[in-house]
Predicted model as a PDB file, atoms N, CA, C, CB and O in Angstrom, pLDDT in the B-factor column:
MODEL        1                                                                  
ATOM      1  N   UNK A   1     128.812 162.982  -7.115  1.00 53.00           N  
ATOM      2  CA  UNK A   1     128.359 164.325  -7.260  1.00 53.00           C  
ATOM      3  C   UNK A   1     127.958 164.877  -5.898  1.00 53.00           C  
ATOM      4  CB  UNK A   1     127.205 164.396  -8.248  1.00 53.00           C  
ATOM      5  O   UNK A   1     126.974 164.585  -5.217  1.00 53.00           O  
ATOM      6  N   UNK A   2     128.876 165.682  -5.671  1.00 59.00           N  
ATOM      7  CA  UNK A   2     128.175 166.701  -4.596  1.00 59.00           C  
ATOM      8  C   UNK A   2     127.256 167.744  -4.427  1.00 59.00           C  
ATOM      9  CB  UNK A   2     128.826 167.223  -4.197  1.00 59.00           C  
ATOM     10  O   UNK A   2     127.288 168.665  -5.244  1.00 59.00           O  
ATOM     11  N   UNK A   3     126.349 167.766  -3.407  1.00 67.00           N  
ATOM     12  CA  UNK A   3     125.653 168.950  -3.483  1.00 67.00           C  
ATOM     13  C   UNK A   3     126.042 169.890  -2.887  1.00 67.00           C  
ATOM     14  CB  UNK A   3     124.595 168.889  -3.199  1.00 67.00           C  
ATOM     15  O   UNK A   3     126.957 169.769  -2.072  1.00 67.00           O  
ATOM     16  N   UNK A   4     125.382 171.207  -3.166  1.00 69.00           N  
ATOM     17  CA  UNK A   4     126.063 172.529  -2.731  1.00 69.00           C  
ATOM     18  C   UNK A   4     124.982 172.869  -1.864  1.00 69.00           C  
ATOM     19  CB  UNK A   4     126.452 173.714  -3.920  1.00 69.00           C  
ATOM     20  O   UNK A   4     123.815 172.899  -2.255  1.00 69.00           O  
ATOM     21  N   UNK A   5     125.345 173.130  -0.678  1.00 68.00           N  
ATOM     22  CA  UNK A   5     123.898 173.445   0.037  1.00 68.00           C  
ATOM     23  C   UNK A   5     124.265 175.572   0.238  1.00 68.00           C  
ATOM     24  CB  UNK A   5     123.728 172.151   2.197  1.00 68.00           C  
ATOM     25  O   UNK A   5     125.147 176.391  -0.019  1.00 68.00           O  
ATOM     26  N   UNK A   6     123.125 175.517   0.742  1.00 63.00           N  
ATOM     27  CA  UNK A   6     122.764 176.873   0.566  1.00 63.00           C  
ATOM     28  C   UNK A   6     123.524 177.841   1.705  1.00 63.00           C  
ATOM     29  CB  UNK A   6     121.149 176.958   0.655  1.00 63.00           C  
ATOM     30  O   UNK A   6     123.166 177.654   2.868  1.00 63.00           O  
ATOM     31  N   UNK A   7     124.473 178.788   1.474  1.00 65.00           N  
ATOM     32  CA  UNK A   7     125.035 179.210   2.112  1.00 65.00           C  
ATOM     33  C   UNK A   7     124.251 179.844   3.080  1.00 65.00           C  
ATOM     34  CB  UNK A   7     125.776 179.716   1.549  1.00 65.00           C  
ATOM     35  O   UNK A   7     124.323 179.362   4.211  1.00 65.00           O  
ATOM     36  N   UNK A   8     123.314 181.078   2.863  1.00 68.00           N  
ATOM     37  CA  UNK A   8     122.490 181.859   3.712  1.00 68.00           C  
ATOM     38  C   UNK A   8     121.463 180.656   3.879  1.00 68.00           C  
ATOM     39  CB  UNK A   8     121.906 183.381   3.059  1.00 68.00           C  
ATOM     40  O   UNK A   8     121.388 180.182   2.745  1.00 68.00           O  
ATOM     41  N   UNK A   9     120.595 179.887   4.762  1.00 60.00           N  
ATOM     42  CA  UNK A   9     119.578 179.330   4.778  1.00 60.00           C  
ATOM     43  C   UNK A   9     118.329 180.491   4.913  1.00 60.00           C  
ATOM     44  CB  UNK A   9     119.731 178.318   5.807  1.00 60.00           C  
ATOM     45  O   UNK A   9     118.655 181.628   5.254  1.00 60.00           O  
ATOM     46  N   UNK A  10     117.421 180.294   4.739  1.00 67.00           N  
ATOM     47  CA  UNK A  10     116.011 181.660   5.431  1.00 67.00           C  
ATOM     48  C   UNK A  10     115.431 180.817   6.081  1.00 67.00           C  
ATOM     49  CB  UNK A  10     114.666 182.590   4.318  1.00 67.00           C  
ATOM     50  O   UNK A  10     115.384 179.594   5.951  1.00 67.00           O  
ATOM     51  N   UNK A  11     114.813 181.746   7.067  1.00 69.00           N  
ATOM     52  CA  UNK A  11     114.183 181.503   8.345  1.00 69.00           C  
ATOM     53  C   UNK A  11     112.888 181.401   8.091  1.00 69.00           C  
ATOM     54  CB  UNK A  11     114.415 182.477   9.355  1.00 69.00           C  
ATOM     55  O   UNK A  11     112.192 182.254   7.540  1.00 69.00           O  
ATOM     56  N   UNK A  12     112.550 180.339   8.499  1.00 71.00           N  
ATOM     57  CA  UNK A  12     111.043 179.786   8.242  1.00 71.00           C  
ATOM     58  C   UNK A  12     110.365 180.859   9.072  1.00 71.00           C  
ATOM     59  CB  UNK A  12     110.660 178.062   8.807  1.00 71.00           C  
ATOM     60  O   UNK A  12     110.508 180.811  10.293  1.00 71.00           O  
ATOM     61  N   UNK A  13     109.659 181.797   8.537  1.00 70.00           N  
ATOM     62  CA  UNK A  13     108.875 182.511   8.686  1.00 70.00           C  
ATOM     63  C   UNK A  13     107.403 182.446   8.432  1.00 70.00           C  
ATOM     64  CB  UNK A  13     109.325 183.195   8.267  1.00 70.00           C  
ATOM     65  O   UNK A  13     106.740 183.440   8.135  1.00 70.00           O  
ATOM     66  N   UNK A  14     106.855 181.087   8.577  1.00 76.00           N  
ATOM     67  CA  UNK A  14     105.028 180.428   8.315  1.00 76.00           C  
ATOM     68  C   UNK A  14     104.404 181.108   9.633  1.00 76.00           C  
ATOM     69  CB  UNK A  14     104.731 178.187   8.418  1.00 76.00           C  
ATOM     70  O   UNK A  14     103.646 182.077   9.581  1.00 76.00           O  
ATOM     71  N   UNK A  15     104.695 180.668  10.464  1.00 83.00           N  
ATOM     72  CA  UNK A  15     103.464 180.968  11.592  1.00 83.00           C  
ATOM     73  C   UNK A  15     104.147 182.672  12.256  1.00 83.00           C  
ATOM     74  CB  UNK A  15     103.401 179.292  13.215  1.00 83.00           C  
ATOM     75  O   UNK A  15     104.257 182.614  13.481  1.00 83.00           O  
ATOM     76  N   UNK A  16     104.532 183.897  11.736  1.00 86.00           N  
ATOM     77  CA  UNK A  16     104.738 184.909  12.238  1.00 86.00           C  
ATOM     78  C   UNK A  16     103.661 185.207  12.391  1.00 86.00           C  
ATOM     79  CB  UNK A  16     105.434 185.657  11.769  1.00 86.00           C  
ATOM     80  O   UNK A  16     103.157 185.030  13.500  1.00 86.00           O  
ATOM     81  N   UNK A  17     102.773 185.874  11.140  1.00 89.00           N  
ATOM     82  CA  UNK A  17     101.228 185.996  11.572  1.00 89.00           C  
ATOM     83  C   UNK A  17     100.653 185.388  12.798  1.00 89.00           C  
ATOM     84  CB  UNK A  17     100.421 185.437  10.567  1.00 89.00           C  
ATOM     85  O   UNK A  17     100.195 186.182  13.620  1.00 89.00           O  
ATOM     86  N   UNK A  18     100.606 184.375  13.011  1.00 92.00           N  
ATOM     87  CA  UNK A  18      99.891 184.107  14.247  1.00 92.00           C  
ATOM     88  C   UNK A  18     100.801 184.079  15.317  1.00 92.00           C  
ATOM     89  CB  UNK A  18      99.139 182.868  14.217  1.00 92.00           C  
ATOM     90  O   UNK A  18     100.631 183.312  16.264  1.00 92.00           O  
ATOM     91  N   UNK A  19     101.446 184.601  15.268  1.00 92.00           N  
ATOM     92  CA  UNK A  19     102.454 185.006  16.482  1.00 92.00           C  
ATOM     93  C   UNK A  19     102.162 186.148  17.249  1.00 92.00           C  
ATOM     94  CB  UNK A  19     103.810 185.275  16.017  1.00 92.00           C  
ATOM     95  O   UNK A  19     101.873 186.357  18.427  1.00 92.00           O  
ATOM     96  N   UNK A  20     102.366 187.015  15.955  1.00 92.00           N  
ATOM     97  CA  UNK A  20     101.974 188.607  16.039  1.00 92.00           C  
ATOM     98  C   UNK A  20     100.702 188.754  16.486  1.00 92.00           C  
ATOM     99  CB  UNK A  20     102.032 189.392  14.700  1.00 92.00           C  
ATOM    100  O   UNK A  20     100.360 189.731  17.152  1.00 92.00           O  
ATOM    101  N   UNK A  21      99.852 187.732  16.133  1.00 94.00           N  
ATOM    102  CA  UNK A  21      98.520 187.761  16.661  1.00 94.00           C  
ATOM    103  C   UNK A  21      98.410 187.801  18.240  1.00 94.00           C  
ATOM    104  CB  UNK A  21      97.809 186.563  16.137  1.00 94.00           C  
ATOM    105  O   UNK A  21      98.104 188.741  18.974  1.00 94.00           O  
ATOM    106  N   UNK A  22      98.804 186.305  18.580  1.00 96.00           N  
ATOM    107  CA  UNK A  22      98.853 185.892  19.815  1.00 96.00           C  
ATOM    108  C   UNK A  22      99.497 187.023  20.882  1.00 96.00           C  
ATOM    109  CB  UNK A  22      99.605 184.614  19.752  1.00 96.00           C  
ATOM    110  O   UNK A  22      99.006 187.173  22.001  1.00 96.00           O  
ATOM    111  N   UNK A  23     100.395 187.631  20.513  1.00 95.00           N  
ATOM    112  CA  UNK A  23     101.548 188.625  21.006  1.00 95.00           C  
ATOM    113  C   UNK A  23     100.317 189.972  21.525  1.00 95.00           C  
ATOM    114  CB  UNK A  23     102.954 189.164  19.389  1.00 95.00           C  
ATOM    115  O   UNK A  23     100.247 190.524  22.623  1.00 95.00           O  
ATOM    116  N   UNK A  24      99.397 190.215  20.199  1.00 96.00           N  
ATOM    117  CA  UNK A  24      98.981 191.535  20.586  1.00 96.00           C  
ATOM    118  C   UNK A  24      97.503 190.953  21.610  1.00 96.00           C  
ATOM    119  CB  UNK A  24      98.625 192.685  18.973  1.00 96.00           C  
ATOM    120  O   UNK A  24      97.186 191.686  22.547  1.00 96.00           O  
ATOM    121  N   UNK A  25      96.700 189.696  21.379  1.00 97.00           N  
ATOM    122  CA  UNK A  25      95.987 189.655  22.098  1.00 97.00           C  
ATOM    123  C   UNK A  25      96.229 189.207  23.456  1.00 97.00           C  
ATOM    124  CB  UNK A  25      95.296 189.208  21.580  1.00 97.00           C  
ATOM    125  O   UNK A  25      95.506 189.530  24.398  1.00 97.00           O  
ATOM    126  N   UNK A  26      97.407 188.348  23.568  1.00 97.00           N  
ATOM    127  CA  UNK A  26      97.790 188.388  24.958  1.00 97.00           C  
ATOM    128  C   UNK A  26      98.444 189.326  25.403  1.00 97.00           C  
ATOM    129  CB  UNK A  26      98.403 187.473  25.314  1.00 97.00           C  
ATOM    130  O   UNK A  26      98.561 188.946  26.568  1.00 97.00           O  
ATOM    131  N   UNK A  27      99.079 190.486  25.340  1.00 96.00           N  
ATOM    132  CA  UNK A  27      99.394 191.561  25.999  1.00 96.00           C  
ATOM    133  C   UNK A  27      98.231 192.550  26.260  1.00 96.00           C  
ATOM    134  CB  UNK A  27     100.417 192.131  25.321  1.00 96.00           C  
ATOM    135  O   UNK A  27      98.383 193.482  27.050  1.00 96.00           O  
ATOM    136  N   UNK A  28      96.953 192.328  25.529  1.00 97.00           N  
ATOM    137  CA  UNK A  28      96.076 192.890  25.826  1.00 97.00           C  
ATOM    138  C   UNK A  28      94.812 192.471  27.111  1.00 97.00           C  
ATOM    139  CB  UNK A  28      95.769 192.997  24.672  1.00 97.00           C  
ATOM    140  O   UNK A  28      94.068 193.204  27.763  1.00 97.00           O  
ATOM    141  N   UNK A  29      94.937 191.419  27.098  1.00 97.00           N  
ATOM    142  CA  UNK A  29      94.742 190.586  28.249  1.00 97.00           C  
ATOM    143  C   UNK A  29      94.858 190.244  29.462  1.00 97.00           C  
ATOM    144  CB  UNK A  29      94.927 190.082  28.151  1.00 97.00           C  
ATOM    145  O   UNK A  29      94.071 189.877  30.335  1.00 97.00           O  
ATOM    146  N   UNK A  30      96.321 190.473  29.371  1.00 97.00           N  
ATOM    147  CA  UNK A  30      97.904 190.744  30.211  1.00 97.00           C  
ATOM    148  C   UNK A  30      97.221 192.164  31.139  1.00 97.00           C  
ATOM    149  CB  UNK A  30      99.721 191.321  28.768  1.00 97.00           C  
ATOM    150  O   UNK A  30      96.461 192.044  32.101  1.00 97.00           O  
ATOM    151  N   UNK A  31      97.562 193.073  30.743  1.00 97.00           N  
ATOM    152  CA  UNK A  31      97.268 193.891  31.076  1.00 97.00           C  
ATOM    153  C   UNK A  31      96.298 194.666  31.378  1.00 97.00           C  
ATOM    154  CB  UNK A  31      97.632 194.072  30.771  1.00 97.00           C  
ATOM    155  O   UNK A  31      96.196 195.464  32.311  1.00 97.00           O  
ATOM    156  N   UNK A  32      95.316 194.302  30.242  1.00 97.00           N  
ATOM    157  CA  UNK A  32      94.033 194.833  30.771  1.00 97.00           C  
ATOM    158  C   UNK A  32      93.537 194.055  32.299  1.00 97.00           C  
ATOM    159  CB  UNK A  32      92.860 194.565  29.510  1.00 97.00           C  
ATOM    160  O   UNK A  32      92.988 194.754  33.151  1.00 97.00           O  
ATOM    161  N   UNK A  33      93.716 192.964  32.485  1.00 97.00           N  
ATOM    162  CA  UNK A  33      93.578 192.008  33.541  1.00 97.00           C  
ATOM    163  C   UNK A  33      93.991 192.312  34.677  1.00 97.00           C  
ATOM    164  CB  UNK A  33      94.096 190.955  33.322  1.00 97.00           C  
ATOM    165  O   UNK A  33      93.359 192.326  35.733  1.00 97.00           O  
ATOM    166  N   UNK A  34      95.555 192.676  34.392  1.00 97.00           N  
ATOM    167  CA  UNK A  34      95.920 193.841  35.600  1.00 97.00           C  
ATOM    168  C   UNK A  34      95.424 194.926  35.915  1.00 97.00           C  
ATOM    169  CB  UNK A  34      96.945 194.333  35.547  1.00 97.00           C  
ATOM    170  O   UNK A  34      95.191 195.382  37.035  1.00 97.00           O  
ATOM    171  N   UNK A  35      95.228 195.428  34.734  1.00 97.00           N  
ATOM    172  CA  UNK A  35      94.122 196.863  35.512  1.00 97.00           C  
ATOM    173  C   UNK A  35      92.717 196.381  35.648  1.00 97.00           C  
ATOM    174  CB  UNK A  35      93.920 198.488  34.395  1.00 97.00           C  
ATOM    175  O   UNK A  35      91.992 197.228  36.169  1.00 97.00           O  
ATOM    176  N   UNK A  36      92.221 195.450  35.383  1.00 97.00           N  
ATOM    177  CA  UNK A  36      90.493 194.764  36.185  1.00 97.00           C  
ATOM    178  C   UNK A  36      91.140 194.979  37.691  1.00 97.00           C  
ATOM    179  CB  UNK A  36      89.865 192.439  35.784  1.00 97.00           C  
ATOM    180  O   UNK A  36      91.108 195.936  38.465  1.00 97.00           O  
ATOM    181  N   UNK A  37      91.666 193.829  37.754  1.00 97.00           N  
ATOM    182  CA  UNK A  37      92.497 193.351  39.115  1.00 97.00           C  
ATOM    183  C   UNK A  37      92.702 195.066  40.084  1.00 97.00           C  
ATOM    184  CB  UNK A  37      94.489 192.459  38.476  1.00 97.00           C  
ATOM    185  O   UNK A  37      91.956 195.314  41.032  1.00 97.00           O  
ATOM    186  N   UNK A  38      93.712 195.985  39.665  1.00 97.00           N  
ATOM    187  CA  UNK A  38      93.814 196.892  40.204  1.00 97.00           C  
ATOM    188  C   UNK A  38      92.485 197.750  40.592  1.00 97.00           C  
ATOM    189  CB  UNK A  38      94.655 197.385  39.547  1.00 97.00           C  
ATOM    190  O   UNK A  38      92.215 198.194  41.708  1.00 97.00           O  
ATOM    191  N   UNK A  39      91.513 197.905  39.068  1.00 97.00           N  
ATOM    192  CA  UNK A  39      90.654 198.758  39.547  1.00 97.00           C  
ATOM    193  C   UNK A  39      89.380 197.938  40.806  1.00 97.00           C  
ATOM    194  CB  UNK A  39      90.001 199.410  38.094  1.00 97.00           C  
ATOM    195  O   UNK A  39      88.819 198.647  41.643  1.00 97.00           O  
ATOM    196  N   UNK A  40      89.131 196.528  40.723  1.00 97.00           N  
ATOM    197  CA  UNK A  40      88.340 196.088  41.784  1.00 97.00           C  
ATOM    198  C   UNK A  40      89.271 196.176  43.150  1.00 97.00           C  
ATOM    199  CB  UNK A  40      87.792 194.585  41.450  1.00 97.00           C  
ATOM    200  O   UNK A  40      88.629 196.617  44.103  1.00 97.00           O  
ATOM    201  N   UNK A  41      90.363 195.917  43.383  1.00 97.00           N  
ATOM    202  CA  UNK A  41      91.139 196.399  44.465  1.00 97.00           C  
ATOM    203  C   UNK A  41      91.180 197.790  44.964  1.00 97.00           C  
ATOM    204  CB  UNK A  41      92.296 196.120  44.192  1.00 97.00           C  
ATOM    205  O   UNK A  41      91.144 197.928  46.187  1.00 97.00           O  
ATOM    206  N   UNK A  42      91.270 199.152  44.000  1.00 96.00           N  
ATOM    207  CA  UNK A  42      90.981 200.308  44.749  1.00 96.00           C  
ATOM    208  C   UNK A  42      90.315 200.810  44.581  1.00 96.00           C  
ATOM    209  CB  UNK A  42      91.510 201.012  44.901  1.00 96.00           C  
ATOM    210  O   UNK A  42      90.500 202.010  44.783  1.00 96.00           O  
ATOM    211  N   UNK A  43      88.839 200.335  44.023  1.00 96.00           N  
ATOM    212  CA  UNK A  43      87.517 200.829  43.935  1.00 96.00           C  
ATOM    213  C   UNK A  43      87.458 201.910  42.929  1.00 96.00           C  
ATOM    214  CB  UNK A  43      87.032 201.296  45.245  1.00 96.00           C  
ATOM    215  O   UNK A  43      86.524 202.712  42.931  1.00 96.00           O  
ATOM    216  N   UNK A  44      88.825 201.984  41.709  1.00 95.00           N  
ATOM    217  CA  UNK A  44      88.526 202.940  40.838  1.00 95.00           C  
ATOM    218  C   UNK A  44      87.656 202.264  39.405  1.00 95.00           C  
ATOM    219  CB  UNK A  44      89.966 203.658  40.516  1.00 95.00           C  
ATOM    220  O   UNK A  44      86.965 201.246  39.428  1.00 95.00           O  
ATOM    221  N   UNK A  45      87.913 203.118  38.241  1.00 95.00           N  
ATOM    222  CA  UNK A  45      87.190 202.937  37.107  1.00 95.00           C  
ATOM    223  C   UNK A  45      88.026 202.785  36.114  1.00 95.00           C  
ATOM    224  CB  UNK A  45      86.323 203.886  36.849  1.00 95.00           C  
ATOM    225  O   UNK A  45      88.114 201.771  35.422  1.00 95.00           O  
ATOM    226  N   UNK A  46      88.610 203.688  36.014  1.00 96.00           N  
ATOM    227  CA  UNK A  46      89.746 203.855  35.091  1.00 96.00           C  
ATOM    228  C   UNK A  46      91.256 202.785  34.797  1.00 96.00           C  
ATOM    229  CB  UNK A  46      90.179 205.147  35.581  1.00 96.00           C  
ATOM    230  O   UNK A  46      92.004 202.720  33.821  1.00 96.00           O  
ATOM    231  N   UNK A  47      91.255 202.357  35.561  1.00 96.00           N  
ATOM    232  CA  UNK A  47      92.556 201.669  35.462  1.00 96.00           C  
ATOM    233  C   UNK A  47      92.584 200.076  34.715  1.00 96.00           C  
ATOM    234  CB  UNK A  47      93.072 201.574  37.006  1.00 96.00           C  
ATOM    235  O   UNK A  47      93.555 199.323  34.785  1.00 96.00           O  
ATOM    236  N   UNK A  48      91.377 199.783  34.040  1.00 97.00           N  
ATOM    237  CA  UNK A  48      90.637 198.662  32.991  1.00 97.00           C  
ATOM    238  C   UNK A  48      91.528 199.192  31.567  1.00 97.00           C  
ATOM    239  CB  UNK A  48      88.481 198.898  32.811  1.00 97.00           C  
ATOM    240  O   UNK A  48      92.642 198.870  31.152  1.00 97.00           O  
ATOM    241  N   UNK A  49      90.376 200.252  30.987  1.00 97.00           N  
ATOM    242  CA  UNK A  49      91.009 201.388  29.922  1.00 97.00           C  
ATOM    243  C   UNK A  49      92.775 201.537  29.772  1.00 97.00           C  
ATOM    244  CB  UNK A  49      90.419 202.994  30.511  1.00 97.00           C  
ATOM    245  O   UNK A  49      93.413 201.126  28.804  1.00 97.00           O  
ATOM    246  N   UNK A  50      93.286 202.142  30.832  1.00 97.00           N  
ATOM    247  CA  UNK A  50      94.864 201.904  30.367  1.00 97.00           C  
ATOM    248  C   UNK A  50      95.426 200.894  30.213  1.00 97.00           C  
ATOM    249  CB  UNK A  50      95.709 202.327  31.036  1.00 97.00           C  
ATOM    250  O   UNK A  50      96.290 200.736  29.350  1.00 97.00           O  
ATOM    251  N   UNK A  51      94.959 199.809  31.208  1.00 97.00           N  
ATOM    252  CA  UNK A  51      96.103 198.680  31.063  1.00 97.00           C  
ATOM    253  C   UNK A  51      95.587 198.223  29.682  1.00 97.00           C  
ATOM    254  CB  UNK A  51      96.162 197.322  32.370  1.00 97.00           C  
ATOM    255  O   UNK A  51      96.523 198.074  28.897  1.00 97.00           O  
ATOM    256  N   UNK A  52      94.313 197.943  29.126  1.00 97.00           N  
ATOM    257  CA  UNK A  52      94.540 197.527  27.445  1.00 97.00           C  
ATOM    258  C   UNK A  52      95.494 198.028  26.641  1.00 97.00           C  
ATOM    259  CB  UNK A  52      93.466 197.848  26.627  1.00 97.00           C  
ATOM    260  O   UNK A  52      96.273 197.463  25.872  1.00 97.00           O  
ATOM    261  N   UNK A  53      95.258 199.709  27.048  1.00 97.00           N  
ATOM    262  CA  UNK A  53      95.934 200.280  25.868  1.00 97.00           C  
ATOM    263  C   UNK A  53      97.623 200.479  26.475  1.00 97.00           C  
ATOM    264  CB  UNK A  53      95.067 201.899  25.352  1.00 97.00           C  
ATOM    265  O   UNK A  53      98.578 200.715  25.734  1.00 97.00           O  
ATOM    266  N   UNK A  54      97.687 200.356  27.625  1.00 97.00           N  
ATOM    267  CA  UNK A  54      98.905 200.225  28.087  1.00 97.00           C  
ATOM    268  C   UNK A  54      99.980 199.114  27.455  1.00 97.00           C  
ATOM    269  CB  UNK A  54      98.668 200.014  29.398  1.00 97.00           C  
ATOM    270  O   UNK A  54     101.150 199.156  27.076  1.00 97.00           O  
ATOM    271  N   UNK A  55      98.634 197.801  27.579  1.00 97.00           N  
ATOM    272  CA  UNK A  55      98.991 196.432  26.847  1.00 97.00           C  
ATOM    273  C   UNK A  55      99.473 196.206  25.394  1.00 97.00           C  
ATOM    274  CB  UNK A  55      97.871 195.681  26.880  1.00 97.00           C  
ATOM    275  O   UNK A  55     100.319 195.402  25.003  1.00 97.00           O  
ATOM    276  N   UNK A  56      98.868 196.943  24.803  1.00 97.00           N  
ATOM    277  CA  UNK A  56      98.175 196.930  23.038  1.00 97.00           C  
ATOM    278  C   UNK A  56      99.898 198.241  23.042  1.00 97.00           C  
ATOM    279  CB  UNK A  56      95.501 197.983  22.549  1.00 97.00           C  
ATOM    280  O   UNK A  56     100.865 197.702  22.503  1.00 97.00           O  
ATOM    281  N   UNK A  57     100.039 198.982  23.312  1.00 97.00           N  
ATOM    282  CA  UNK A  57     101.245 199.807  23.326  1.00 97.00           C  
ATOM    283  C   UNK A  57     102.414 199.219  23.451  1.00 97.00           C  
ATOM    284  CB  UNK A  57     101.232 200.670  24.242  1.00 97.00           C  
ATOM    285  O   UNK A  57     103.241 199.233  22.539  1.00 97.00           O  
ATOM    286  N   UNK A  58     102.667 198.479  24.910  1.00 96.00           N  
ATOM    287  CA  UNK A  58     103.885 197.533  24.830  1.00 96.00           C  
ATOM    288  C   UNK A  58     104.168 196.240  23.937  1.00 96.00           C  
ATOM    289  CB  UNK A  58     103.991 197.074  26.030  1.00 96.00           C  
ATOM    290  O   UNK A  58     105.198 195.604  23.711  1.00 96.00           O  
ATOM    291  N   UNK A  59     102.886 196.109  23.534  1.00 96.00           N  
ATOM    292  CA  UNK A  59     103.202 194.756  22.564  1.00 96.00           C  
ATOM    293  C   UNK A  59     103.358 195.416  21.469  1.00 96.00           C  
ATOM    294  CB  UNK A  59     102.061 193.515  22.360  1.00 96.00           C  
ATOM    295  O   UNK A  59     103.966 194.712  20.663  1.00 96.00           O  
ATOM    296  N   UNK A  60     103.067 196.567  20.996  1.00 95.00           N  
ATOM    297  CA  UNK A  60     103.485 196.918  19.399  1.00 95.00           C  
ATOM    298  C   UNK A  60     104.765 197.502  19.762  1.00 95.00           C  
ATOM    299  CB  UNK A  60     102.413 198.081  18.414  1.00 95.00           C  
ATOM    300  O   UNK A  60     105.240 197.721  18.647  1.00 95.00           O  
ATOM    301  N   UNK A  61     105.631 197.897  20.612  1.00 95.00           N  
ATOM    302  CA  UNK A  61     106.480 198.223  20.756  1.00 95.00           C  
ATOM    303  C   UNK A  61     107.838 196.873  20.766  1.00 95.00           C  
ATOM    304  CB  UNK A  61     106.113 199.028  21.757  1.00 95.00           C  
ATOM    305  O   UNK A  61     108.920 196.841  20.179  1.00 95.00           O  
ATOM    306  N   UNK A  62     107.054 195.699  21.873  1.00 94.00           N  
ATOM    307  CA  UNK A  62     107.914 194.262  21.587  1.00 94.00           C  
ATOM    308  C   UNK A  62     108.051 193.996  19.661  1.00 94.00           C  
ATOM    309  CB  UNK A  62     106.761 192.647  22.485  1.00 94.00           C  
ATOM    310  O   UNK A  62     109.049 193.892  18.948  1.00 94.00           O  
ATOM    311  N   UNK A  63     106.919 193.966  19.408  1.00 93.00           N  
ATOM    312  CA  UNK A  63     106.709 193.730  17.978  1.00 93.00           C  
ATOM    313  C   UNK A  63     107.792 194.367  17.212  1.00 93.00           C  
ATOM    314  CB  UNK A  63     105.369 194.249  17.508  1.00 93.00           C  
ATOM    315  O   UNK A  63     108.529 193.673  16.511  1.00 93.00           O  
ATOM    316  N   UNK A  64     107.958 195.838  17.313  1.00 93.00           N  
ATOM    317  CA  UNK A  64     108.566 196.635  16.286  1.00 93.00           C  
ATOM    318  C   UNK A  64     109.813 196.207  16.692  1.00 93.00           C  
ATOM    319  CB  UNK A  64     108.305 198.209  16.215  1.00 93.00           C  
ATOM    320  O   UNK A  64     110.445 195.842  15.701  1.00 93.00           O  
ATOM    321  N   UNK A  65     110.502 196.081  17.798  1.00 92.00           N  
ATOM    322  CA  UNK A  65     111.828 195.444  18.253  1.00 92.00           C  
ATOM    323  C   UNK A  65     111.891 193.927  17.592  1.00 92.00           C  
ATOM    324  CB  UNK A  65     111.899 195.375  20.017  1.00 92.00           C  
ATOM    325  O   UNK A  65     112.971 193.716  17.040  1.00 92.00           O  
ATOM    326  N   UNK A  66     111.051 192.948  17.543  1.00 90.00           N  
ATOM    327  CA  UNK A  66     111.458 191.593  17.473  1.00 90.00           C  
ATOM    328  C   UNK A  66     111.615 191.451  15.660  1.00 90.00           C  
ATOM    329  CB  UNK A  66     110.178 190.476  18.323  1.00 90.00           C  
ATOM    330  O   UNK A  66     112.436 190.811  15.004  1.00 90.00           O  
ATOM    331  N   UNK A  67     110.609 192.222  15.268  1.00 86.00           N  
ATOM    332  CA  UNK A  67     110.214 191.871  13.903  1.00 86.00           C  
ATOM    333  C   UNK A  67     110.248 192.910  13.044  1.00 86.00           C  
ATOM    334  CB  UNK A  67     108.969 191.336  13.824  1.00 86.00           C  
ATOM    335  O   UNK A  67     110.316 192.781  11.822  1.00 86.00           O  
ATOM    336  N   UNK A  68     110.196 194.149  13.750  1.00 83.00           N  
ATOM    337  CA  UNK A  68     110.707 195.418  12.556  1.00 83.00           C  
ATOM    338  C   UNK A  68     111.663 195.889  11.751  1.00 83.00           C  
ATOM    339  CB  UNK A  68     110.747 196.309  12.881  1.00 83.00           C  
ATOM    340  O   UNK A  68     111.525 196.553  10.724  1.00 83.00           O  
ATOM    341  N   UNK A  69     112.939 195.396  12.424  1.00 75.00           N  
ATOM    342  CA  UNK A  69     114.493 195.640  12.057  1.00 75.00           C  
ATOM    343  C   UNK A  69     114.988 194.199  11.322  1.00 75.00           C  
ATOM    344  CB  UNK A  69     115.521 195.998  13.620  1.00 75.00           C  
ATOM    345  O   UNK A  69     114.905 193.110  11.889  1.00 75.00           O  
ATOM    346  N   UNK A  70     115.517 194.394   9.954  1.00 60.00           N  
ATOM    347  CA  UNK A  70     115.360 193.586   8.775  1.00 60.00           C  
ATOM    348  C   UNK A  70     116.974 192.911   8.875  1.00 60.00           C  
ATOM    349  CB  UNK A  70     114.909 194.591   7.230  1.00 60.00           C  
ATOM    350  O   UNK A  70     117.358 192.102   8.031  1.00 60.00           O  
TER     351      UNK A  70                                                      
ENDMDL                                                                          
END                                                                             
């Protein structure tokens, strides 16, 4: 007796959640870090504030590319 194995297999999809996690807090990190870095280098204030949200922006944007389209 033969078995029939499964034509389509599915993609183990267990640890996405903590992917997606990891993804948005290290791009937030990422970047905010770069703008620490930038703003103690040119003595500004502001440049902390964007790179988070600069960060937190490009990673939901990686996100919607890697994992949005079905």
């Amino acid at each position: 007796m033969s078995q029939q194995e499964d034509p389509k297999p599915t993609p183990n999809t267990s640890g996405d959640g903590w992917r997606v996690l990891s993804y948005l807090i290290g791009g937030i990190l990422i970047y905010g870090g770069i703008g620490f870095g930038l703003d103690r280098w040119l003595g500004t204030q502001f440049l902390l504030p964007v790179g988070i949200v600069l960060g937190a922006g490009l990673t939901i944007l990686l996100l919607h590319f890697r994992y949005g389209q079905s």
